[in-house]
N, C-alpha and C positions, 0 to 999 in steps of 0.2 A: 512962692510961686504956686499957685491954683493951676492943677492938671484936670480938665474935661477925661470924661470918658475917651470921646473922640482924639483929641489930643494925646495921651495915654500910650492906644493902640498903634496911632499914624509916628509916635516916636518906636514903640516896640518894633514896629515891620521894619523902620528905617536899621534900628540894632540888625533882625534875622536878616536883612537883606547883606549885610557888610558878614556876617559869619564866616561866610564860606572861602571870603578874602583871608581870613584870619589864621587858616589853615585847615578848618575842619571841615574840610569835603576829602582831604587825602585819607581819614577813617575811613577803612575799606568795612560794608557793615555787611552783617553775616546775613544770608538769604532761609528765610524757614523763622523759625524761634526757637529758643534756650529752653529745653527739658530740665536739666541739671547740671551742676556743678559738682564733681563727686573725687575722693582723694584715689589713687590707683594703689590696690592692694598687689603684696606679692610682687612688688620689686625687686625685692633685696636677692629674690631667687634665679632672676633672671642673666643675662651679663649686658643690660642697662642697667643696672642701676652705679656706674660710674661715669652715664652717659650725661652731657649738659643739656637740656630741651630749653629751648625757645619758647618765650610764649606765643599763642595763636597757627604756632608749628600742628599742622595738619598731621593725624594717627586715624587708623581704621580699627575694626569691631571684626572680632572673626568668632561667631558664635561655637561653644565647642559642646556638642550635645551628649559625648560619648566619656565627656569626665567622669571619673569617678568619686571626686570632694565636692561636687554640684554638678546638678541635672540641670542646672541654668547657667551654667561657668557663660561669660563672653568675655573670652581673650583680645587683649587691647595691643597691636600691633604700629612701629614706626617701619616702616616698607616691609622687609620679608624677617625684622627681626622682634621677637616677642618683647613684648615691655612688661605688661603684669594686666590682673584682671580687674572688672568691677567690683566692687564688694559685694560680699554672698548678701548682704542685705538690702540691695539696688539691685540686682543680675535677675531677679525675679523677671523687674518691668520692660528691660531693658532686651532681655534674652525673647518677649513675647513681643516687642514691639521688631525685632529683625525676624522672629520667626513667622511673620505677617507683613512681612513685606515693605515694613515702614522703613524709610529711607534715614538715616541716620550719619550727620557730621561729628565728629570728635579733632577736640582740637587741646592745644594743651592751653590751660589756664592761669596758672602758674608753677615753679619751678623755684626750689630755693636748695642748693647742694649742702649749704649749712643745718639744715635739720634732719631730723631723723630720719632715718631711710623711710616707715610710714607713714610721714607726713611730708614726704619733699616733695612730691608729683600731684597735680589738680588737673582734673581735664574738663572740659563743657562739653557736653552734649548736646545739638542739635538738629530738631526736627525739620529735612529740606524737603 
């Protein structure tokens, strides 16, 4: 069977029209764009680190300017309880993009309890 151009595109749209039947409009998509994907350091110090996360579980940035193991520390918070921080070598971009006002999403990205405490936690970053 010989597909036209025209032919082609008028089956493609018919495919994208039926998608959202298929279940993929229930993808809730994130508003802004993806900065990074970055692992969360200094878990293991916290008392998360025998907590289970969720993925896409929504955490906050609490910039901490008065550290004293970094003048860019930004501590990564699940409601009022500390989780761990960016890595000293991300906290540069990250610490001057909240000290400028730029709005910033964190959300967790993945979560695996069977690996090692610094590599069990991933978060995404997002610019809203």
């Amino acid at each position: 069977m010989i597909y036209t151009r025209r032919k082609f595109i008028k089956k493609l749209g018919v495919l994208f029209a039926v998608v959202p039947v298929w279940g993929l409009s229930r993808i809730k998509k994130q508003k802004g764009f993806k900065l990074c994907t970055l692992k969360v350091a200094g878990l293991q110090y916290g008392d998360m680190s025998k907590h289970v996360f969720i993925p896409t579980q929504k955490l906050s940035f609490i910039r901490e300017k008065d550290n004293l193991y970094d003048a860019y520390a930004v501590a990564i918070y699940l409601d009022k309880r500390k989780v761990g921080y960016i890595p000293r070598t991300n906290s540069r971009i990250i610490a001057s993009l909240l000290d400028n006002g730029v709005n910033l999403n964190v959300n967790v990205r993945y979560f695996d309890k069977n690996k090692e405490i610094w590599d069990r936690l991933w978060v995404e970053v997002w610019q809203v």
